[in-house]
TORTOR-633011 format. One record per atom (N, C-alpha, C, O, CB): x, y, z; residue in three letters. Coordinates in steps of 0.001 Angstrom, whole numbers, plus 500000, padded with zeros to 6 digits. Glycine has a CB too. Example, Ala and Ser with C-alpha at 12.3 -4.5 7.8 and 13.67 -1.06 7.14 Angstrom:
2
513190494310507800ALA
512300495500507800ALA
513200496700507800ALA
514236496681508465ALA
511308495527509046ALA
512850497750507080SER
513670498940507140SER
512900500030507870SER
513409501138508039SER
514084499402505725SER
END
This chain:
153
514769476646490799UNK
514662478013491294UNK
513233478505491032UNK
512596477976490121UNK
515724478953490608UNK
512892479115491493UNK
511145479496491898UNK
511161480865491384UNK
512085481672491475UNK
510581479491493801UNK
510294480984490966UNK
510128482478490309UNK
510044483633491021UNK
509832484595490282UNK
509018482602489588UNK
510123483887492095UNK
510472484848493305UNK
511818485291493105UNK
512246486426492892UNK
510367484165494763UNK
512692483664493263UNK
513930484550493313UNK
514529484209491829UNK
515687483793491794UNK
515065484149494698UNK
513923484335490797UNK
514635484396489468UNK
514065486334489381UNK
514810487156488847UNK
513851482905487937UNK
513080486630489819UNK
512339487850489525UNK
513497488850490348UNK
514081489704489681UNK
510535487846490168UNK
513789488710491769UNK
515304489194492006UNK
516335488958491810UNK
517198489611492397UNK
515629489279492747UNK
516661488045491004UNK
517987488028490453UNK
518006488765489059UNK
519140488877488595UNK
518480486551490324UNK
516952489308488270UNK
516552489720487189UNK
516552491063487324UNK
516547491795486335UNK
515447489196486815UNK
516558491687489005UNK
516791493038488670UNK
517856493145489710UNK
517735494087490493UNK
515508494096488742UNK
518862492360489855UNK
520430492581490487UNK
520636492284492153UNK
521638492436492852UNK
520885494312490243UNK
518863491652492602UNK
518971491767494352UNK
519359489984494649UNK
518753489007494207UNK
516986492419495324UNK
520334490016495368UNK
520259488402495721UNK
519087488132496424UNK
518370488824497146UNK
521456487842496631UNK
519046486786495995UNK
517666486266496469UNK
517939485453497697UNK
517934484222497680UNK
516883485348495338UNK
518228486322498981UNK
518392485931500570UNK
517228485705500807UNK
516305486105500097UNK
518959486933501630UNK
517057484809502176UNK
516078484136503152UNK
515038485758503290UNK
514156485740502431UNK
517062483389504966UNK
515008486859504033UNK
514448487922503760UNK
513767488424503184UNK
512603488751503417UNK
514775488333503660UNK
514673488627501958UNK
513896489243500816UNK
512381488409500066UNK
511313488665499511UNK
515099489374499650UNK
513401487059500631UNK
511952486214499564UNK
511064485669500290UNK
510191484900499887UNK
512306484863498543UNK
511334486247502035UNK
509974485892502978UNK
509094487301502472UNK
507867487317502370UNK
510347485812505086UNK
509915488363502209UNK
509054489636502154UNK
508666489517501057UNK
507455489715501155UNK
509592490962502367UNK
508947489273499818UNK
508389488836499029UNK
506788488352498831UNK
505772488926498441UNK
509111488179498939UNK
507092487018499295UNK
506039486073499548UNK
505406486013500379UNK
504836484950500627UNK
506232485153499555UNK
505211487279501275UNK
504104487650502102UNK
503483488936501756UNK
502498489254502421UNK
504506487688503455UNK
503967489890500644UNK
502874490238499432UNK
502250489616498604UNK
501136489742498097UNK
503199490859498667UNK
503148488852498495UNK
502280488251497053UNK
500783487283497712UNK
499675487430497197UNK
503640486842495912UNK
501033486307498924UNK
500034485867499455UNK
499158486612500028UNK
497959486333500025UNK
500319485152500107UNK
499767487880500709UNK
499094488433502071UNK
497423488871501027UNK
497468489316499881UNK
500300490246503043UNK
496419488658501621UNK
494972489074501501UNK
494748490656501691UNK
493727491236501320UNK
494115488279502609UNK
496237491495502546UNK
495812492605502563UNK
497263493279501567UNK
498477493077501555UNK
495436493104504216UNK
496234494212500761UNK
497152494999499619UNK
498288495823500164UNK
499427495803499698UNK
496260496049498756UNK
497725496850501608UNK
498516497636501672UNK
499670497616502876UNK
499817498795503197UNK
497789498606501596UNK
500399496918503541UNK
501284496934504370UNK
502518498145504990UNK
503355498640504235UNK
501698496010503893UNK
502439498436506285UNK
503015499194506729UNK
504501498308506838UNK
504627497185506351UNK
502262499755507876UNK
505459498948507483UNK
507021498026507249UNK
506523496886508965UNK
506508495684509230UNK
509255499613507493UNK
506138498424509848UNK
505718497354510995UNK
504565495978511006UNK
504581495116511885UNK
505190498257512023UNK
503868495991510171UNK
502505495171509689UNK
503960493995509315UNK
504418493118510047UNK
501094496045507988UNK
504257494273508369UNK
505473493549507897UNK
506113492192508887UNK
505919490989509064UNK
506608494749507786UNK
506975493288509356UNK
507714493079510900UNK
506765492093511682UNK
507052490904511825UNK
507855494685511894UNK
505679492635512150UNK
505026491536512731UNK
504362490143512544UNK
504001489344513408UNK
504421491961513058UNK
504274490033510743UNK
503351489085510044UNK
505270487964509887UNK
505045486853509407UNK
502159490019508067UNK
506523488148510151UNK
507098487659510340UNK
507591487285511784UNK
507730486113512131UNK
507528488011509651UNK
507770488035512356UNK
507590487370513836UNK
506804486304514210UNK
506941485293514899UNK
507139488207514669UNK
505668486992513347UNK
504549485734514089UNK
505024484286513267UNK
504744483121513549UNK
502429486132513664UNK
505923484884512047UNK
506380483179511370UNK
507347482507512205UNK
507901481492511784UNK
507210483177509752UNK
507622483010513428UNK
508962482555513748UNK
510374482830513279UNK
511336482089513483UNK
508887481519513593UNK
510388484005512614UNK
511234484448511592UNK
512514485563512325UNK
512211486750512443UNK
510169485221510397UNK
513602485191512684UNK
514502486318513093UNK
515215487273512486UNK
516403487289512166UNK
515254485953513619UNK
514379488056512364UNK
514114489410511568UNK
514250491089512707UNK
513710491516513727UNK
512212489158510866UNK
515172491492511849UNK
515009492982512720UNK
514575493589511668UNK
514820493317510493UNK
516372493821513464UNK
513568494874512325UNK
512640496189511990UNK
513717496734510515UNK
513358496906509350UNK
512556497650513717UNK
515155496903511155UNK
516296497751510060UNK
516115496683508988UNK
515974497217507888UNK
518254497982510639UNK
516075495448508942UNK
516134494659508270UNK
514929495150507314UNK
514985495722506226UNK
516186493442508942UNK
514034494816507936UNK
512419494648506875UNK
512667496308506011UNK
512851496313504794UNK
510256494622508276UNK
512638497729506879UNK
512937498765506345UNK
513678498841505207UNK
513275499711504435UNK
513370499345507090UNK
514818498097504770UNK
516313498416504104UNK
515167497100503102UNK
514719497646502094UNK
518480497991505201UNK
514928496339503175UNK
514581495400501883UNK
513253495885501593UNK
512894495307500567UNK
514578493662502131UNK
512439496589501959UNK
510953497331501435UNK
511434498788500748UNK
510689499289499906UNK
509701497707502979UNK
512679499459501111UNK
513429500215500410UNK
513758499829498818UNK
513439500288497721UNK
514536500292501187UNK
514487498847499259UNK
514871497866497968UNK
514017497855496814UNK
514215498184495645UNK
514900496412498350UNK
512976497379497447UNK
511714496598496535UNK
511322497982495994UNK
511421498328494816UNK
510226495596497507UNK
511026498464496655UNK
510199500155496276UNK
511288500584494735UNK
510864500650493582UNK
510565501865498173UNK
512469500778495106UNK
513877501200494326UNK
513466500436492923UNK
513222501030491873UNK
515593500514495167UNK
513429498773493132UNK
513812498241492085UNK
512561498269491279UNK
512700497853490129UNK
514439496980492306UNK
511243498708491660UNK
509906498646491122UNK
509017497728491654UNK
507836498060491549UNK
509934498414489846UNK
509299496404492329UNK
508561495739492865UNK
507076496193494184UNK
506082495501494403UNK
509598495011493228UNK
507344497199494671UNK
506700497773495782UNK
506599498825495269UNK
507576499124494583UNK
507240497789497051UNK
505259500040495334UNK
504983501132495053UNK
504841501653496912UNK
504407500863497750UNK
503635501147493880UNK
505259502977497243UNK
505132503625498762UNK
504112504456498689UNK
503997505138497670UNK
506375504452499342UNK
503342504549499550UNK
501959505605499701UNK
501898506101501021UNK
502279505518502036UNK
500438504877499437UNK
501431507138500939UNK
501900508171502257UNK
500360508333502444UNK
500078509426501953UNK
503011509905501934UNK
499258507744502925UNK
497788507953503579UNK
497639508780504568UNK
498606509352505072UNK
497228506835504105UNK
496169508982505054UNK
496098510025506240UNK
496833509846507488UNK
497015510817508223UNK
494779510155506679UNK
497367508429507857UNK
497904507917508812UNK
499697508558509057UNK
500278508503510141UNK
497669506357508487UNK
500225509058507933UNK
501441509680507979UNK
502131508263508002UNK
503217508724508356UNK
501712510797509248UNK
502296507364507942UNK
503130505832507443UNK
502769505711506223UNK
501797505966505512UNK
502746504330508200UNK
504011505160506140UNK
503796504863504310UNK
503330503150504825UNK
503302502426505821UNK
505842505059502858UNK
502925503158502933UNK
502067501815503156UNK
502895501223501745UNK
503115501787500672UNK
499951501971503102UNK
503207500008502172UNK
503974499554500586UNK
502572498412500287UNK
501853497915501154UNK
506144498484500728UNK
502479498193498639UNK
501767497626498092UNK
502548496952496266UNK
502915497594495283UNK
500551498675498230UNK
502519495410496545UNK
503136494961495009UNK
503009496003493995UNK
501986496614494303UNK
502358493664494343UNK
503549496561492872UNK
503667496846491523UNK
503210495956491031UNK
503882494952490791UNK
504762497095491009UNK
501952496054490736UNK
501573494995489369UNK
500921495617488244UNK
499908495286487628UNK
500522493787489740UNK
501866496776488075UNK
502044497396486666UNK
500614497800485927UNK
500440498081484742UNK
502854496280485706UNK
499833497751486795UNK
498706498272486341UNK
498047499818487843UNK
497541499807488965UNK
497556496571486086UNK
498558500951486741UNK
498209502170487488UNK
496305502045487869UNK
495346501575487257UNK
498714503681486329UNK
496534502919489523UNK
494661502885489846UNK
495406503817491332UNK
496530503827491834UNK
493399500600490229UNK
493652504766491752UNK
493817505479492714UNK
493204504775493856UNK
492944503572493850UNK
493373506717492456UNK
492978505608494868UNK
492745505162495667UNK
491721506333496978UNK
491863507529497231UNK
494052504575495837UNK
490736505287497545UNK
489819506243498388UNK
490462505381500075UNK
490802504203500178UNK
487587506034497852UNK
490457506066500796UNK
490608506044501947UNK
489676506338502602UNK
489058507344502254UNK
491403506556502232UNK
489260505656503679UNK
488461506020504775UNK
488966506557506078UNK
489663505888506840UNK
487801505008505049UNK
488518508024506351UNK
488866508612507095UNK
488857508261508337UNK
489725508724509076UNK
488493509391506914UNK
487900507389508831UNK
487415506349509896UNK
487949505513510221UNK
488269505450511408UNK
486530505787509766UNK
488243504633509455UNK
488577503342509746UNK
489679503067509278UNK
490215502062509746UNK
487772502479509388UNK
490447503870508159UNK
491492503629507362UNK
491387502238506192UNK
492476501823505797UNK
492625503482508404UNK
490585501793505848UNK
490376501214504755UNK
490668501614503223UNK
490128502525502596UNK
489328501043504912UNK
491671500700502762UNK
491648501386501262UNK
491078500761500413UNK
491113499531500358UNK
492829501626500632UNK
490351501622499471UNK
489630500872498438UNK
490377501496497216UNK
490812502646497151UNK
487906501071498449UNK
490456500336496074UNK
491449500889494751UNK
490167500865493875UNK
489136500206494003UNK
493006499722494075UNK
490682502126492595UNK
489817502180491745UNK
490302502930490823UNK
490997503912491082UNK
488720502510492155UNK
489919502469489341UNK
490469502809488186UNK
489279503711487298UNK
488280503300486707UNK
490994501430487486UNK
489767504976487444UNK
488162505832486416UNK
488883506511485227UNK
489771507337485439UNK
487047507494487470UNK
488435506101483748UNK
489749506153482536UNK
489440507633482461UNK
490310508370481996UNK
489618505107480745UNK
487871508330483023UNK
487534509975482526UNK
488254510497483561UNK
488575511658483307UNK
485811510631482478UNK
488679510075484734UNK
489627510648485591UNK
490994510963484727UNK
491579512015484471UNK
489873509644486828UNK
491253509525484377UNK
492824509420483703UNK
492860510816482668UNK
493815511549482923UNK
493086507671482600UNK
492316511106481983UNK
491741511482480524UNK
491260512780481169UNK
491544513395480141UNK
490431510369479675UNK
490943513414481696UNK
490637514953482627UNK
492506515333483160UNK
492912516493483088UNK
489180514512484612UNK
493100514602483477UNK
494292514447484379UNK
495335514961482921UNK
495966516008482779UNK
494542512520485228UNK
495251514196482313UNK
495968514383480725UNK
495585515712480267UNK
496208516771480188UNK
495403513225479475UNK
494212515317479943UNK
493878517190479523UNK
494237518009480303UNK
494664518925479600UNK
492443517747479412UNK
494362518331481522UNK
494711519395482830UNK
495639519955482547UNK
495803521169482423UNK
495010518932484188UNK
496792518587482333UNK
498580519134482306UNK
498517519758480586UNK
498977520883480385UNK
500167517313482550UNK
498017519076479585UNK
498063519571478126UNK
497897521132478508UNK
498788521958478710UNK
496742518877477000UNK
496689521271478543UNK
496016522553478551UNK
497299523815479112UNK
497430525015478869UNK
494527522373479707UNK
497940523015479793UNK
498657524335481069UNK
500011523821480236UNK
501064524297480661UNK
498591524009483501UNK
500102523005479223UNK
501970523367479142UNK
502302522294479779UNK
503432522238480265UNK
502767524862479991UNK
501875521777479847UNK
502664519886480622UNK
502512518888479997UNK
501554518710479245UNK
502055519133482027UNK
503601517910480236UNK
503479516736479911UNK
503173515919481049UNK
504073516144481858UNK
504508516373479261UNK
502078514785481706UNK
501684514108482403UNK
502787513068482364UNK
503108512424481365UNK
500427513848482146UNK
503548512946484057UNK
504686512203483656UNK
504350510594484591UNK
504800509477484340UNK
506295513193484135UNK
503351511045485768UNK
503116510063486509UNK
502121511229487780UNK
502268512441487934UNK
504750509130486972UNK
501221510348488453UNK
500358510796489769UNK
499884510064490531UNK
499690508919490124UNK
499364511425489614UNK
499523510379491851UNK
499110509456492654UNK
497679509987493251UNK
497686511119493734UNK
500218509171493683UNK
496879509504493252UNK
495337510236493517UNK
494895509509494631UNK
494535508332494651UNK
494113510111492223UNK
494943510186495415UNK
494237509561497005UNK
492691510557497157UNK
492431511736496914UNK
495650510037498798UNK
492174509804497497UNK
490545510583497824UNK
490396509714499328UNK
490408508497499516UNK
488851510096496304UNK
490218511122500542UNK
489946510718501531UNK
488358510629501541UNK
487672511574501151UNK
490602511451502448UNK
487871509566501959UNK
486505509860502113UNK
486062509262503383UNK
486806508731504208UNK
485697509379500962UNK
484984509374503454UNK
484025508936505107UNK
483270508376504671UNK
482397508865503953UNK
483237509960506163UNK
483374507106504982UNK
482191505770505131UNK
480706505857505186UNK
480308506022506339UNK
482373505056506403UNK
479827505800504346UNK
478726505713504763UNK
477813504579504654UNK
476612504327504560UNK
478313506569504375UNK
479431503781504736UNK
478620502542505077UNK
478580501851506684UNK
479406501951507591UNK
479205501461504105UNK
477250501105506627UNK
476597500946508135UNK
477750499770508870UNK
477959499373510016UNK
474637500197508040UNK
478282499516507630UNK
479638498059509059UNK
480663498756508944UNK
481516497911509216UNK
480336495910508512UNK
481390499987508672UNK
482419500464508521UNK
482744500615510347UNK
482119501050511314UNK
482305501777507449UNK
484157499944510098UNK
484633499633511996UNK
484554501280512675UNK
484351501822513762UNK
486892498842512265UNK
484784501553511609UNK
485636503409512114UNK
484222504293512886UNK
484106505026513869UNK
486309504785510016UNK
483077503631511591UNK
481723504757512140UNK
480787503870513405UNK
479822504169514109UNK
480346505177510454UNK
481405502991513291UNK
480615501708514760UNK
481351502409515617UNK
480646503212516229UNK
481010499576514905UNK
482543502445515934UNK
483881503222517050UNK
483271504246517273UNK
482812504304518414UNK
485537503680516488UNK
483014505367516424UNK
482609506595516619UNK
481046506691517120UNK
480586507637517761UNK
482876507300515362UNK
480255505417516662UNK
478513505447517355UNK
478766505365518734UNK
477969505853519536UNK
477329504007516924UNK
479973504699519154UNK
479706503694520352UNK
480478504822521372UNK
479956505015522470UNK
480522501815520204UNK
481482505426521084UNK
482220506379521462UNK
480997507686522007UNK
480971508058523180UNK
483286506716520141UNK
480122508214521018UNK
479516509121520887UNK
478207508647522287UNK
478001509308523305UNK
479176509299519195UNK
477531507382521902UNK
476777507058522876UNK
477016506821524408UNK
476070506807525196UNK
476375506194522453UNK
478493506609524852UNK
478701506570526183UNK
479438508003526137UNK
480187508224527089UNK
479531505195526772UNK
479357508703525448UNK
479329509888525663UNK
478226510971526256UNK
478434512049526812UNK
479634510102524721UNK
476854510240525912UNK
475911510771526103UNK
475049510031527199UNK
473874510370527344UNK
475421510967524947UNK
475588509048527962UNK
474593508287528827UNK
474749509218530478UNK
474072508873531446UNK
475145506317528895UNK
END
């Protein structure tokens, strides 16, 4: 038995054909953040007979049991990304939709003091920073040069 599906049998999910393709196309996939449709399609393209309700109801799952964290970006889709138990925020590009992760401990530590100060206990947060690219290969601000220039010819 492979450590995929000992890791769902460890928190009560049988370890079906499904679960442990979805699985193992986080854990390989090169990109962190996956939509359910991104999903959906990176199995199709396996040859995989899979319905949409399907992928939805087991990225539910995963999210539930801790395996998948859900993020709601400028795009209004959530984006699932592994739990690997190490908390970090995140900047978005308003352009292009690129996420970049990043861990700042005087962030963490400002965030703590905030809630102290006011009567809170810091129980958990999610920090998204939209930002705009200013970098020169960002797809989003090439789209928008190229957009802008046959705009103007």
């Amino acid at each position: 038995m492979n450590s995929s599906s000992q890791s769902l049998k460890s928190i009560g999910l049988k370890a079906t054909f499904p679960r442990m393709k979805i699985l193992e196309l986080f854990e390989k996939s090169s990109v962190r953040h996956l939509t359910a449709e991104d999903v959906y399609r990176l199995l199709i393209a396996e040859d995989m007979d899979i319905g949409l309700a399907t992928v939805y109801r087991v990225l539910t799952q995963f999210e539930q049991a801790g395996i998948l964290e859900r993020h709601h970006f400028e795009s209004g889709k959530a984006v699932f990304e592994l739990n690997a138990g190490r908390h970090h925020d995140h900047l978005v590009c308003v352009n292009c939709g690129k996420v970049e992760e990043f861990f700042d401990e005087e962030i963490e530590r400002r965030q703590q003091k905030i809630a102290a100060e006011r009567g809170y206990a810091l129980q958990d947060h999610a920090l998204y920073l939209y930002v705009e690219c200013t970098k020169p290969d960002c797809p989003g601000k090439q789209a928008e040069d190229e957009k802008f220039q046959r705009g103007t010819e």
